[in-house]
N, C-alpha and C positions, 0 to 999 in steps of 0.2 A: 807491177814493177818488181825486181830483183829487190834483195838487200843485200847491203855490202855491210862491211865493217867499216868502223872512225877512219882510216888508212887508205883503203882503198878509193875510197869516196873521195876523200883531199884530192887523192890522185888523179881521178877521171876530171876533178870538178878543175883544176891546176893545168890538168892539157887540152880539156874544152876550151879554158880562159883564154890560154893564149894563143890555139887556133882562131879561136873568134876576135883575139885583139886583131889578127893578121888582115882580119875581112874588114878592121876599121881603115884601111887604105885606100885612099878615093880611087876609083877605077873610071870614072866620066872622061872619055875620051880616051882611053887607049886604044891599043888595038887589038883586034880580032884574036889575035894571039895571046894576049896579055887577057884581057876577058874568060876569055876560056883558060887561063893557067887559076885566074881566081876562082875560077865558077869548080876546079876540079879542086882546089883547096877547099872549098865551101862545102864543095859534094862531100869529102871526105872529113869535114868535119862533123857536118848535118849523122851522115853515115855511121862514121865512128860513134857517136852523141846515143844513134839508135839502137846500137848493138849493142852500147855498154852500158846505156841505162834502160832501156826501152824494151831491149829484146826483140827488136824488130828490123824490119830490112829495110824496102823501101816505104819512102815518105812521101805522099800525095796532096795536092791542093787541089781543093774543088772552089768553084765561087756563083756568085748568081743569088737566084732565088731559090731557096730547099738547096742549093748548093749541089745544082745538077750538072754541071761543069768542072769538064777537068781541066785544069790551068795547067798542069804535069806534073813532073815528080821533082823535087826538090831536094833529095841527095843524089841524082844519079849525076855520073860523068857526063861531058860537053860531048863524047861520042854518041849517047844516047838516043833514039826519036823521038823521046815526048818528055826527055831532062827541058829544068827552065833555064839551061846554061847552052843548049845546042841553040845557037843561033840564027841557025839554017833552019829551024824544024819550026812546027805549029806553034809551042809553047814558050819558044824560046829567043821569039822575032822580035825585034821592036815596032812591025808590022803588023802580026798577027790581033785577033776580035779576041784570040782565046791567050795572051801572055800579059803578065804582068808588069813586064818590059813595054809594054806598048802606052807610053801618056796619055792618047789619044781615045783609048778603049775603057770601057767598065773597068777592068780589072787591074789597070795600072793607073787612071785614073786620080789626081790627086780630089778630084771632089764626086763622084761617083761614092753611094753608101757600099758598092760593095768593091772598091778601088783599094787594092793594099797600098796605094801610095797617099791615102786621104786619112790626118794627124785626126779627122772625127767622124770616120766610116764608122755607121751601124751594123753592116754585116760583111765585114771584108773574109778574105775567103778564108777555108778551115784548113788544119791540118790532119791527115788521119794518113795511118799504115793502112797496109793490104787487108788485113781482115779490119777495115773498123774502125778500129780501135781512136776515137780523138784526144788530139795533141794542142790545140789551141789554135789561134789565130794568125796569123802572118798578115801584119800591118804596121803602120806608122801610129795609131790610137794605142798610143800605151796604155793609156787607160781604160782600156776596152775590159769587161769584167771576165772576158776568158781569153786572155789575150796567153797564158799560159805558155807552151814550149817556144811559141813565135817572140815572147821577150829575146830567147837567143841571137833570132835574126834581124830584130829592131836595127842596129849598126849597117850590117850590110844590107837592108835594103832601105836604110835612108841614105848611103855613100854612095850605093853603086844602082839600084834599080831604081832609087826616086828621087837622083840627083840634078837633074838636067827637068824635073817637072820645075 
């Protein structure tokens, strides 16, 4: 990770804060259009978060066993093919075996161990960049012991992705 100075830091950690208060906004039943206007705040918050602390681009979920599954990407825009904000696409259906949007599937799952929508998964899915690099968990188990940069998305994906489980 980069270092900043006392100043800088306020400052990233001050307009993360309040991009992330914006995803406290229940989004459970809106529409298609409204969905997607949050999922492109989110992207660009997740996004921004990576550039300016992280140094990295995109941000990926894997889940499963060994976490050999990609759930998709997690800052990219709703135009994306394999963002979890495209709708339409594999990762981002409330259809889909491989999204986290889906209640019904492993990995949105409120009782599934590797279900980001289960408050006591043992292995909900990871976060890591393009090279590698892991970022923690993305789940509802706050208390999970690497639950790490997925604290950020604690909010929005109990509002908006694991609201309706």
């Amino acid at each position: 990770m980069r270092a900043y100075g006392g100043s800088q830091l306020k400052k990233n950690v001050r307009a993360l804060s309040f991009v992330l208060s914006l995803l406290a906004i229940p989004v459970s039943g809106c529409s298609p259009t409204a969905r997607g206007n949050i999922g492109a705040v989110a992207a660009g918050a997740a996004q921004g978060a990576g550039a300016t602390e992280t140094g990295t681009g995109k941000l990926m979920i894997f889940g499963g066993a060994d976490h050999k599954t990609y759930l998709g990407c997690l800052n990219c825009s709703q135009y994306t093919a394999d963002s979890i904000f495209n709708e339409y696409g594999q990762h981002g259906s409330r259809y889909s075996s491989e999204s986290i949007w889906n209640q019904f599937a492993e990995y949105g799952s409120a009782y599934s161990q590797y279900g980001a929508c289960n408050a006591y998964a043992t292995d909900p899915p990871v976060i890591v960049d393009g090279s590698g690099k892991y970022y923690g968990r993305l789940t509802l188990n706050q208390y999970h012991p690497e639950l790490g940069a997925g604290a950020s998305y604690y909010n929005w994906l109990q509002q908006s992705v694991c609201a309706d489980h």
